[in-house]
SEVEXZA-872609 format. One line per field, with one value per residue: chain; x, z, y of N, C-alpha, C in turn. Coordinates in Angstrom, 2 decimals. Each point is the difference from the previous one (the first is absolute). Last residue first. Example, Ala and Ser with C-alpha at 12.3 -4.5 7.8 and 13.67 -1.06 7.14 Angstrom:
# residues 2
unit: (A:A) $
n_x: (12.85:0.29) $
n_z: (7.08:-0.07) $
n_y: (-2.25:-5.72) $
ca_x: (0.82:-0.89) $
ca_z: (0.06:0.00) $
ca_y: (1.19:1.19) $
c_x: (-0.77:0.90) $
c_z: (0.73:0.00) $
c_y: (1.09:1.20) $
//
This chain:
# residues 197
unit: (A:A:A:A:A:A:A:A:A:A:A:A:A:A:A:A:A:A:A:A:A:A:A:A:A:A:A:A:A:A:A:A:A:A:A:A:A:A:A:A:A:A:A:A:A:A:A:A:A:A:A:A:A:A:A:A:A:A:A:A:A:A:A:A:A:A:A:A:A:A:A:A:A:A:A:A:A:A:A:A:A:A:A:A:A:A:A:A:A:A:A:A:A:A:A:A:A:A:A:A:A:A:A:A:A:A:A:A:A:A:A:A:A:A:A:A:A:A:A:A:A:A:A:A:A:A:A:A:A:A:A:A:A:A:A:A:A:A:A:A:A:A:A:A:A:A:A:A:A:A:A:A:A:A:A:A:A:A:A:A:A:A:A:A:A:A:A:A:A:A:A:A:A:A:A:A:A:A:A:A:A:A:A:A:A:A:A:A:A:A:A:A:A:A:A:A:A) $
n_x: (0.50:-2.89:-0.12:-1.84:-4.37:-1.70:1.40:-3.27:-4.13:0.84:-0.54:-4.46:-1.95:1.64:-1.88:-4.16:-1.02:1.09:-3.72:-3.48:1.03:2.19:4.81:2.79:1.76:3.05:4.44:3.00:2.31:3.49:4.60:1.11:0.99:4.62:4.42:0.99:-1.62:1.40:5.05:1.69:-0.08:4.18:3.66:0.16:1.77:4.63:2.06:-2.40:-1.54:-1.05:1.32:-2.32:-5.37:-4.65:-2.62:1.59:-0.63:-4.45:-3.55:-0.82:-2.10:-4.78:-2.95:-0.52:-2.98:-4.25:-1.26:-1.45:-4.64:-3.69:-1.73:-2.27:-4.70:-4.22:-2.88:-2.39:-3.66:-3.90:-2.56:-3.10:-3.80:-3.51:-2.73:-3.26:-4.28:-1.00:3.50:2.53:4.95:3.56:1.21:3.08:4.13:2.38:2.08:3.50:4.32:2.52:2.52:4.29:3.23:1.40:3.24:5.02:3.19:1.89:3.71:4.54:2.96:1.46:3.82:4.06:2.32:2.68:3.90:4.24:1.87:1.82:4.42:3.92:1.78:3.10:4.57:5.76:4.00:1.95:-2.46:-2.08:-4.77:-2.82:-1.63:-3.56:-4.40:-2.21:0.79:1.18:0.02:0.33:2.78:4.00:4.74:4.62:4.09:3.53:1.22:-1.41:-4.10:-4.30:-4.50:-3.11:-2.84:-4.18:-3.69:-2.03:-2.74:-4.64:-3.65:-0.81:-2.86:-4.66:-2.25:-1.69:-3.56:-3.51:-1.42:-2.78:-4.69:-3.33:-1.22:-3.37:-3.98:-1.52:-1.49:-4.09:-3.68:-1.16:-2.45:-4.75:-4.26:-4.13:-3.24:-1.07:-2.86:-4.71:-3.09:1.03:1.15:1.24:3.00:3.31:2.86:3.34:3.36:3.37:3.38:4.32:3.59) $
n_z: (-40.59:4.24:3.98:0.20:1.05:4.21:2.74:-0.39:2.81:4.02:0.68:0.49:4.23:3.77:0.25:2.26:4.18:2.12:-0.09:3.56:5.09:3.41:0.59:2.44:4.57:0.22:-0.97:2.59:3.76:-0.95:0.74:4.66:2.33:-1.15:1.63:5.00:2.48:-2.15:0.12:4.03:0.68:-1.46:2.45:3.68:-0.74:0.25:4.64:4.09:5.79:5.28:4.17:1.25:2.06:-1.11:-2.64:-3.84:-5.02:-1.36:0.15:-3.87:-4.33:0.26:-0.93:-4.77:-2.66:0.44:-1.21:-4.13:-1.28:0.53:-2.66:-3.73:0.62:0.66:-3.33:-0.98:3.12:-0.71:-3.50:-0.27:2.52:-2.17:-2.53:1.49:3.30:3.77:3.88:3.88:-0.21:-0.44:3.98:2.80:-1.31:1.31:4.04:0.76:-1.16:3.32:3.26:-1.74:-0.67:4.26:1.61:-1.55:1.75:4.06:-0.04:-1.38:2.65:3.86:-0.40:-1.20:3.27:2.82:-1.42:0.58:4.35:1.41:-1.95:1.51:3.60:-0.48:-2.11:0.31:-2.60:-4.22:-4.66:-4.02:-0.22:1.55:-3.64:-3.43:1.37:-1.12:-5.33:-4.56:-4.99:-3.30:2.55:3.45:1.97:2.29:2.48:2.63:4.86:4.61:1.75:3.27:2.70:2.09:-2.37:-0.75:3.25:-0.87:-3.71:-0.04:0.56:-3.71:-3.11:1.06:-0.29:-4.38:-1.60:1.43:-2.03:-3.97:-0.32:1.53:-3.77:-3.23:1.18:-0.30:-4.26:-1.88:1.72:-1.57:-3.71:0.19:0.87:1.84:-2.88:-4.08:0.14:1.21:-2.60:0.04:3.81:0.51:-3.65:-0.08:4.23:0.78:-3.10:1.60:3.51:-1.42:-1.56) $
n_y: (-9.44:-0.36:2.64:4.19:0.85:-0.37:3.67:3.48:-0.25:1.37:4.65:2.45:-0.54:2.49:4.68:0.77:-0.07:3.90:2.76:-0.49:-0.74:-2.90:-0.80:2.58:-0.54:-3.21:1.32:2.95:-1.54:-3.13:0.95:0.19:-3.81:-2.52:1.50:-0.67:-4.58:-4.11:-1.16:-1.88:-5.32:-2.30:0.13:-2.95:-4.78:-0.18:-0.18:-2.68:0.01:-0.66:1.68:4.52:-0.82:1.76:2.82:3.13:-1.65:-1.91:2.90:3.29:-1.35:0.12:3.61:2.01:-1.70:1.25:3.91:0.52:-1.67:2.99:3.79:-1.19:-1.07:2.29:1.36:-3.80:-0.82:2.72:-0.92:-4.21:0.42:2.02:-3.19:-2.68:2.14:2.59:0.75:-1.37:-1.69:3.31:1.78:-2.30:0.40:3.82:0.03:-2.78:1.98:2.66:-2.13:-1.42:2.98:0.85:-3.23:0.14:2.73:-1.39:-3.25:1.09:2.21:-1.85:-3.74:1.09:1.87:-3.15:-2.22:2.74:0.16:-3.38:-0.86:2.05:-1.57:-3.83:0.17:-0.46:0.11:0.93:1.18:-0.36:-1.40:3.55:2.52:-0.92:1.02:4.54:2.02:2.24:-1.72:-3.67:-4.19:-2.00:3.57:1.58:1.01:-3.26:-0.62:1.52:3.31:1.22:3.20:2.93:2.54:-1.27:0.63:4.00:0.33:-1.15:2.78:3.26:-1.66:-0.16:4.59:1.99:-1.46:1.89:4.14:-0.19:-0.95:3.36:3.27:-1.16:0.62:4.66:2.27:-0.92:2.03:4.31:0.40:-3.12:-3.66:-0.68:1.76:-2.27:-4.00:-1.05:-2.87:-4.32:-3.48:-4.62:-0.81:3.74:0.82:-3.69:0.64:3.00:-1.28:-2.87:1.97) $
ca_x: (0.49:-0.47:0.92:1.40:0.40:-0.56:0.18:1.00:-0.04:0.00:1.78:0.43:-0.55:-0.01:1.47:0.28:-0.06:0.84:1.06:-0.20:0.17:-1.68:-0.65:0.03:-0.90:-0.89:-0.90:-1.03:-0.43:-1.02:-0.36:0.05:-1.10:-0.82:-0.30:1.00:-0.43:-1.42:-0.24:-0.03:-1.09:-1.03:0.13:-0.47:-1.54:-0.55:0.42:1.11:-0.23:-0.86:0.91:1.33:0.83:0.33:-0.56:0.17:1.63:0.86:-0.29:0.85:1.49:0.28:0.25:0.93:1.15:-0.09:-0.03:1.31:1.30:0.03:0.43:0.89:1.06:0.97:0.07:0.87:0.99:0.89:0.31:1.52:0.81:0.19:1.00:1.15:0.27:-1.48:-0.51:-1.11:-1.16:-0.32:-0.56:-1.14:-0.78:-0.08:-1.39:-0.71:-0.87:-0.57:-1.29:-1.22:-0.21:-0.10:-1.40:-1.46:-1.08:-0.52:-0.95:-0.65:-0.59:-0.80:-1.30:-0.51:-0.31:-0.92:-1.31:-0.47:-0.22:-0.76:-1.50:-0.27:-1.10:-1.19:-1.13:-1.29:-0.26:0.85:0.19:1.19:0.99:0.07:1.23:1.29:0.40:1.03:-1.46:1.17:0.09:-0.02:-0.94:-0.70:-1.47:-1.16:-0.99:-0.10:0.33:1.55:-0.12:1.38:0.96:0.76:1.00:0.89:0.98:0.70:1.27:1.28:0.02:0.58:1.17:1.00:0.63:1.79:0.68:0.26:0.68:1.94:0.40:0.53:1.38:0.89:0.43:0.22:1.17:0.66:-0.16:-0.23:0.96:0.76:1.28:1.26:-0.08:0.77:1.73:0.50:-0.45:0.40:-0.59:-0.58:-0.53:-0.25:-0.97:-0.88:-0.28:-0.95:-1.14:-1.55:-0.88) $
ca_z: (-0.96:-1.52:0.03:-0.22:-1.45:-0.96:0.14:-0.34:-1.26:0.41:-0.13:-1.38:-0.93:0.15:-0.86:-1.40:-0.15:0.43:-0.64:-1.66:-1.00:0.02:-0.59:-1.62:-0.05:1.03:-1.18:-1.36:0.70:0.41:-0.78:-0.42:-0.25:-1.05:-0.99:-0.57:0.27:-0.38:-1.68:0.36:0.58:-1.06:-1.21:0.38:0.09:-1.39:-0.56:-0.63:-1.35:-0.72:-0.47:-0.94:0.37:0.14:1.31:0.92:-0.23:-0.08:1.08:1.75:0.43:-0.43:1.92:0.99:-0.87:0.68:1.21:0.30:0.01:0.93:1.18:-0.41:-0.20:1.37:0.29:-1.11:0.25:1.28:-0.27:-0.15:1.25:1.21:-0.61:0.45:-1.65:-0.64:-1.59:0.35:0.79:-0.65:-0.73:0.62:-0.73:-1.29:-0.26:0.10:-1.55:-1.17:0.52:0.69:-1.43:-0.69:0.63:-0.72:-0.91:0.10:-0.02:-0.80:-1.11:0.44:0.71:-1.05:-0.39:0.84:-0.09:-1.70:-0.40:0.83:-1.01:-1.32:0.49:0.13:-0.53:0.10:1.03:0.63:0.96:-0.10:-0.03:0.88:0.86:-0.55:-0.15:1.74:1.15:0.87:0.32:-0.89:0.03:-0.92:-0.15:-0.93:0.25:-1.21:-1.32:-0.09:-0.96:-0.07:-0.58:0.75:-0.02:-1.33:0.64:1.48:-0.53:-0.42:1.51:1.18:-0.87:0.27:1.26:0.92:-0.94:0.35:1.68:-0.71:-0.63:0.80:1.27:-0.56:0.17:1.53:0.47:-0.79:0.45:1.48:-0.41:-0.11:-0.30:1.01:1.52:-0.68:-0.08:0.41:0.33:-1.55:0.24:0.90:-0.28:-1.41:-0.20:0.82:-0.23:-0.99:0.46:0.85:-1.07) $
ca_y: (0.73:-0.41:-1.63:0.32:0.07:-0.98:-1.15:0.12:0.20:-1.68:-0.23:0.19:-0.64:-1.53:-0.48:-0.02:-1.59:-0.73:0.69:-0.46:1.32:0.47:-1.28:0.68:1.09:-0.64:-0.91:0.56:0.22:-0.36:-0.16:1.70:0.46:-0.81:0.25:1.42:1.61:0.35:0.28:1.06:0.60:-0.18:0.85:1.61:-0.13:-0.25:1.01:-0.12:0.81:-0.74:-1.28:0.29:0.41:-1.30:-0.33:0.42:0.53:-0.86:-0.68:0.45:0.14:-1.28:-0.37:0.79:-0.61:-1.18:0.02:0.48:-0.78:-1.22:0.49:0.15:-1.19:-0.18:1.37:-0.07:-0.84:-0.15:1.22:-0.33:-0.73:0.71:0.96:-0.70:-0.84:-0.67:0.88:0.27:-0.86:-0.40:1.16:-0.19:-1.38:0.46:0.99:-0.40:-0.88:1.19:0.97:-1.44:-0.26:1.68:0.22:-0.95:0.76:1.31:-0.66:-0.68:1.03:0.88:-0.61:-0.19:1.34:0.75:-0.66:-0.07:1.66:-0.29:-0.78:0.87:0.61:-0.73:0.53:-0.74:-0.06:-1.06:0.60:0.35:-0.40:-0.78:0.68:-0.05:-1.34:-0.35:-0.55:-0.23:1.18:1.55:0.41:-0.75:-0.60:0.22:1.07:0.25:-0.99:-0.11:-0.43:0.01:-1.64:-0.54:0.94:-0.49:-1.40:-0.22:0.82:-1.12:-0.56:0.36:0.18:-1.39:-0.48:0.92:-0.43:-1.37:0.15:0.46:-1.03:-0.72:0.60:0.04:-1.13:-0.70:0.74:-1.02:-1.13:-0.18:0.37:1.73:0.09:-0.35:1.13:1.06:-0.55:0.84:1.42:0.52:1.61:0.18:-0.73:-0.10:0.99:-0.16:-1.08:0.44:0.64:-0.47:-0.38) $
c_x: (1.32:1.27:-0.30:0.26:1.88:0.24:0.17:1.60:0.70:-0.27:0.06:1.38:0.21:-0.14:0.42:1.42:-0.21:-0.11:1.22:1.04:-0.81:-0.36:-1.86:-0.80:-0.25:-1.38:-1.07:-0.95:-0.78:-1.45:-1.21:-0.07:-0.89:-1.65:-1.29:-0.49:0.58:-0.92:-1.78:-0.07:-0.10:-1.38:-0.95:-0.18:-0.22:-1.69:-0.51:0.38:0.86:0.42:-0.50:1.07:1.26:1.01:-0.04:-0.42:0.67:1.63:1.13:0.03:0.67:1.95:0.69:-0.01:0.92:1.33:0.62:0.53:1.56:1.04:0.77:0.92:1.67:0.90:1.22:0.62:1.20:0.99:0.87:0.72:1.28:1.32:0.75:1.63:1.20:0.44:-0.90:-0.90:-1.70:-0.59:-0.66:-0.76:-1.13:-0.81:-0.51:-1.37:-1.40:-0.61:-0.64:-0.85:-1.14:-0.69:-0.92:-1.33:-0.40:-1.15:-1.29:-1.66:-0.86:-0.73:-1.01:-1.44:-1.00:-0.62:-1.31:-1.34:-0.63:-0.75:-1.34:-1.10:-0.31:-0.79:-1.03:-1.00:-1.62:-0.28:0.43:0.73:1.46:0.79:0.41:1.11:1.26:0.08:0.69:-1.33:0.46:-0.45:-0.20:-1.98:-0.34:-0.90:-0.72:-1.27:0.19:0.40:2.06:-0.07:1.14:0.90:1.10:1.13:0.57:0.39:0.66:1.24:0.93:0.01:1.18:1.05:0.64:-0.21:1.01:0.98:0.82:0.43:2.04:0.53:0.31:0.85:1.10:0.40:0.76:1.66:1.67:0.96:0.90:1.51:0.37:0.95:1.25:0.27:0.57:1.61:0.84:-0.51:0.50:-0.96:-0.95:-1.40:-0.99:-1.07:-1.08:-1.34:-1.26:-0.65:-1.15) $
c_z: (-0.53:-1.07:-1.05:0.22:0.19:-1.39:-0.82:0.16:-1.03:-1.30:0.09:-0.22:-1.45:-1.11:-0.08:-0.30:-1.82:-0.61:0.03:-0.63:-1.33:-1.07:0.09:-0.54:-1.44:-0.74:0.74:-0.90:-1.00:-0.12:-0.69:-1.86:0.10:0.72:-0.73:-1.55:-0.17:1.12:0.07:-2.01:-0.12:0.59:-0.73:-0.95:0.48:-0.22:-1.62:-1.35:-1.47:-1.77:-0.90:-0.24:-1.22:0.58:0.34:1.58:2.01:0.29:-0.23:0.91:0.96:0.49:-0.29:1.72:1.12:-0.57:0.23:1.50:0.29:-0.46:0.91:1.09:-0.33:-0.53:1.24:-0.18:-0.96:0.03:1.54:-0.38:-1.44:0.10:0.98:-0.91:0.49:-0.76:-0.75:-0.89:-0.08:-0.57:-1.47:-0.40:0.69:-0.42:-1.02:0.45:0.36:-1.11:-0.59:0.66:0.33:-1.22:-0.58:0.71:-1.25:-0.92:0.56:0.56:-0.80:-1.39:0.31:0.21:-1.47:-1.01:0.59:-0.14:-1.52:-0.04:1.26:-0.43:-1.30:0.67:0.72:-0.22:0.28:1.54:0.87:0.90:-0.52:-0.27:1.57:1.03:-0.43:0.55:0.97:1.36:1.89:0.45:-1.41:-0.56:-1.13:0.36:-1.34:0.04:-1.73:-0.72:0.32:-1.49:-0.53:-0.42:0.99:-0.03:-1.07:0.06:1.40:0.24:-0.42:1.06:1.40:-0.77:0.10:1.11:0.74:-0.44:0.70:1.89:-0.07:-0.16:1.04:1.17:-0.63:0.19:1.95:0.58:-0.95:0.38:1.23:-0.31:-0.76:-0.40:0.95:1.41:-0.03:-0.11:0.86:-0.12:-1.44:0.31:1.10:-0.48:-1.20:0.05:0.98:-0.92:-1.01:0.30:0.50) $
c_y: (-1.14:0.24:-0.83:-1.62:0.12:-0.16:-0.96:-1.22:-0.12:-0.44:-2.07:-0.65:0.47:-1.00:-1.38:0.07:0.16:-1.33:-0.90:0.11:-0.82:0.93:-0.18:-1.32:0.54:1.12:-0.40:-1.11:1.07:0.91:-0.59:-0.58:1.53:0.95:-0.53:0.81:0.86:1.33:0.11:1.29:1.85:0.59:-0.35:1.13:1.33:0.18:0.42:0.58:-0.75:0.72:-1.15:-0.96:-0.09:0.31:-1.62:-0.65:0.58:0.36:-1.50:-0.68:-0.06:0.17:-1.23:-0.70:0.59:-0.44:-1.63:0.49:-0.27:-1.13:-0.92:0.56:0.98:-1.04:-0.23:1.51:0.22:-0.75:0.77:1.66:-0.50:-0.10:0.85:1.15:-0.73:-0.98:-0.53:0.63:0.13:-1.29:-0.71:0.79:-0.38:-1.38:0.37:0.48:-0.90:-1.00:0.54:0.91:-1.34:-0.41:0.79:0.04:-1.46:0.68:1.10:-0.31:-0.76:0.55:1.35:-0.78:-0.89:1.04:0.37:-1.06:-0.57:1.62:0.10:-0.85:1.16:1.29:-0.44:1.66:-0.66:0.24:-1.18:0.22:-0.02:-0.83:-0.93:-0.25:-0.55:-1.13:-0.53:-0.20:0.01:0.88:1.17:-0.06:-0.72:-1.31:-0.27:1.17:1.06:-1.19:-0.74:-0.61:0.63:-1.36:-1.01:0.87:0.01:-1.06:-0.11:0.47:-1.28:-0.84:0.72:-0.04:-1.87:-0.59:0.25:-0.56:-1.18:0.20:0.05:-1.29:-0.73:0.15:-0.45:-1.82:-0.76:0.51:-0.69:-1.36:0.12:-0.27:1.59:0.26:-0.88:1.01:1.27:-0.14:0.94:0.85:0.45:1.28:-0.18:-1.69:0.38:1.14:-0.34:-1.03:0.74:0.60:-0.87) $
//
């Protein structure tokens, strides 16, 4: 969505010839590629852990943080695999996403009007945010050593990239929509009168 976003505010004449059906298809696929492979390059040392305690997880879903500390054998080259991949992916395609915005705010930097530059900005805010909520998480939840973890404060962090911001993620983007900001405004309305009542 950065890239599009960067194309969409940097090159707006030629958005429809870059960004192709093509393109999207392709970046979709290497996105799910990436995905299976560090997902696969875990699944080898978590095969190699010993479970010989109690086997559930203190956790709602079953994350390979989980599974470590459950795991009664030493682990220090499983976290050193798992911190390694999360230090590459994470901070990776945050790079990636910081590149793109800051081609995007130097673009718009440069925009005659001021109407312009806020009609941009407020076109990227919403983008940016939820970007900025989701690296926030992860980076808390993933890019720290696993003796640092504590178990409770994780369920709650890991509730806001699991659920709180895929949810998020229609209202964010709807919340521009006219249409949207009318119902909005009829049902708030309505509301209003019903509590009267």
């Amino acid at each position: 969505m950065a890239y599009d976003r960067y194309l969409a505010v940097c090159h707006p004449l030629h958005y429809t010839s870059l960004m192709t059906s093509k393109l999207c298809s392709q970046m979709a696929f290497c996105s799910w590629i990436c995905g299976f492979l560090c997902s696969f390059f875990l699944v080898i040392p978590s095969s190699r852990l010993l479970f010989c305690g109690p086997r559930i997880i203190d956790h709602f879903f079953c994350d390979f943080i989980s599974l470590i500390n459950i795991s009664c054998n030493t682990t220090l080259a499983t976290d050193k695999i798992f911190y390694a991949f999360a230090w590459i992916v994470i901070l990776y395609s945050l790079l990636l996403t910081i590149i793109s915005y800051v081609q995007i705010i130097r673009t718009i930097c440069h925009l005659p009007s001021q109407l312009s530059r806020r009609k941009a900005f407020s076109t990227c805010a919403s983008h940016l945010t939820v970007v900025l909520t989701f690296y926030g998480t992860i980076i808390f939840m993933y890019i720290r050593p696993t003796t640092q973890y504590i178990l409770n404060m994780d369920k709650v962090v890991s509730v806001f990239y699991v659920v709180v911001i895929p949810l998020l993620n229609p209202v964010v983007y709807s919340l521009r929509n006219k249409e949207v900001h009318e119902a909005l405004r009829k049902h708030v309305a309505r509301l209003g009168v019903l509590c009267k009542c």
